[in-house]
C-alpha positions, 0 to 999 in steps of 0.5 A, a space after each residue: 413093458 411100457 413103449 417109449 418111442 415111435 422111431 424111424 432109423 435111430 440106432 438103440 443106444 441113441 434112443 435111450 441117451 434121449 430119454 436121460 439114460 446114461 451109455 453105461 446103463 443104456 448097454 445094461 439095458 439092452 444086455 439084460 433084454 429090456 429093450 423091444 422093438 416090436 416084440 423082437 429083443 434089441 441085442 446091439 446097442 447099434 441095431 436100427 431100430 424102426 417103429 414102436 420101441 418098447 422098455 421092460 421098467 419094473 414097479 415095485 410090488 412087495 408082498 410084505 417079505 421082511 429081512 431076516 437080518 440087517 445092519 447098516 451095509 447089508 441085509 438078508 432074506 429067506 427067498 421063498 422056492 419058486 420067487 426069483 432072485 431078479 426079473 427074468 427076461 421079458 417077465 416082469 414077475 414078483 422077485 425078490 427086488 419087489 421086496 429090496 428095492 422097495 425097503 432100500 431103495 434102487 442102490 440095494 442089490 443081491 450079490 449072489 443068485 439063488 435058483 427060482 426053485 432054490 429057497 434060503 438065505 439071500 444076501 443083499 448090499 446096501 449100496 453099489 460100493 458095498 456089493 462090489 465087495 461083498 461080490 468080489 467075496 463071493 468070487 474070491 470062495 470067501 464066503 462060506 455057504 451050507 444049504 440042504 437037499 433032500 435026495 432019492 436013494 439012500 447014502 450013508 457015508 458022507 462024500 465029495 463029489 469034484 468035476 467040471 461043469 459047464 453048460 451047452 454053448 449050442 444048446 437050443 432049448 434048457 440053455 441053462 441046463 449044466 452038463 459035465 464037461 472036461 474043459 469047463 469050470 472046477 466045482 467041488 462039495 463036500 455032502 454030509 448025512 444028516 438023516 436016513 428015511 429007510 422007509 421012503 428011500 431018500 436021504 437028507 444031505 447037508 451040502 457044503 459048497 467049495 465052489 460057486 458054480 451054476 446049479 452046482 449042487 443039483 448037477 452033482 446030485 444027478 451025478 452020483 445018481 441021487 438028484 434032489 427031489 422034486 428037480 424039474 430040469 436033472 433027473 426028468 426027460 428034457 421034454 418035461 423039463 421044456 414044458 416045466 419051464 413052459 409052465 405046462 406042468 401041473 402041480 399033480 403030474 410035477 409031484 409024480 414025476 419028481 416027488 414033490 411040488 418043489 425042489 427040496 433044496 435050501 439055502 441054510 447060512 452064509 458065513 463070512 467076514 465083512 469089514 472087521 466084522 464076523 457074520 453068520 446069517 442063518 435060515 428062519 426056515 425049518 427045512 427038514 421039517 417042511 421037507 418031511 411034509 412035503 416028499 411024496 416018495 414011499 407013500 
């Protein structure tokens, strides 16, 4: 976070068209809560501002991440667990546009969000024209998507799980957290056994997605009593879940409570066709044998 002006009574937006920024990315800015004054979040593109005015501006600091495929529209990661898609909020921490926009430049982005604790296959367009319509995709269920989760409690059928999901509007704390409701948004998976562990208790589940909704997966999987191991926000008390987010937890009393240091949840491939061409981008990623590794259920 760098400060950028000192001001007496200049409204933000007028602020940043000073400093070369155009109306369309001065309201990004300040919708994606780059913009303080003080240590306050600027919300309104006409709020007054008065003293020292800062902007969040990120530098790229790759560690070296490579593409697990490319072509001339697009390309594909394996996101670690625990990386973000994007910078969140006032962290400006390593994500995973660290590693996008030093290869390809600020044009580049993801078209589709993968949680901080979910790992796998990341899709990222070249260009602006190519992400509108790899997003417009997404959006339309055009693309088809398997990820992997290893659950507590044993199943031994496959089963499609189909509500409504939506979060807390009034929520004050885990604002992000998802609930079932009756007037939210459609969401459907359908979940595959791939194997039993009888001796641990858990299950490994393939989950194939039908529709797109936030923590759908991990939301549904609480919802038939067979959460993912190692979820720190459905199947924990709120109070953890606050102090996970808080980063109070420590590894040692975070594999106590859920069952693993991460959440055994992956991204395994996209499916898809893109401008006359049929992609299927998979995983490098050996999930079910670093999951084996690290469930700690049973022990």
């Amino acid at each position: 976070m760098k400060k950028i002006a000192f001001v007496n009574g200049e409204k933000a937006y007028q602020i940043l068209l000073n400093l070369g920024y155009k109306m369309s990315q001065a309201q990004k800015l300040i919708d994606k809560k780059r913009l303080f004054n003080f240590d306050e979040i600027v919300t309104s593109k006409n709020q007054i501002l008065n003293g020292d005015v800062f902007l969040i501006d990120y530098e790229c600091e790759p560690k070296g991440l490579e593409p697990i495929f490319e072509d001339e529209y697009l390309a594909a990661y394996d996101k670690p667990s625990g990386v973000l898609t994007h910078p969140n909020g006032r962290n400006s921490l390593y994500s995973m546009n660290d590693e996008i926009w030093s290869k390809f430049g600020r044009d580049a982005s993801v078209v589709h969000r993968l949680d901080k604790e979910t790992s796998g296959v990341l899709l990222v367009a070249k260009n602006k024209t190519v992400e509108k319509e790899l997003k417009l995709k997404f959006q339309n269920l055009e693309v088809k998507k398997t990820y992997f989760a290893m659950v507590r409690g044993i199943l031994k059928e496959n089963f499609i799980v189909e509500n409504f999901l939506d979060i807390d509007k009034n929520a004050v704390s885990l604002k992000n957290k998802v609930y079932i409701k009756n007037n939210g948004k459609f969401a459907k998976t359908e979940f595959e056994v791939v194997q039993i562990y009888e001796n641990l208790g858990i299950t490994l589940l393939r989950c194939l997605p039908k529709t797109g909704r936030q923590h759908q997966i991990r939301v549904q999987l609480f919802h038939v009593k067979h959460e993912a191991i190692g979820d720190t926000l459905y199947g924990v008390s709120d109070e953890f879940a606050s102090e996970f987010l808080d980063e109070k937890v420590s590894v040692e009393s975070r594999v106590k409570t859920t069952g693993a240091k991460r959440l055994l949840l992956h991204s395994q491939s996209l499916e898809f066709e893109f401008r006359g061409k049929n992609y299927l981008i998979t995983s490098k990623f050996d999930a079910k044998k670093e999951f084996e590794k690290l469930v700690h259920f049973g022990e």
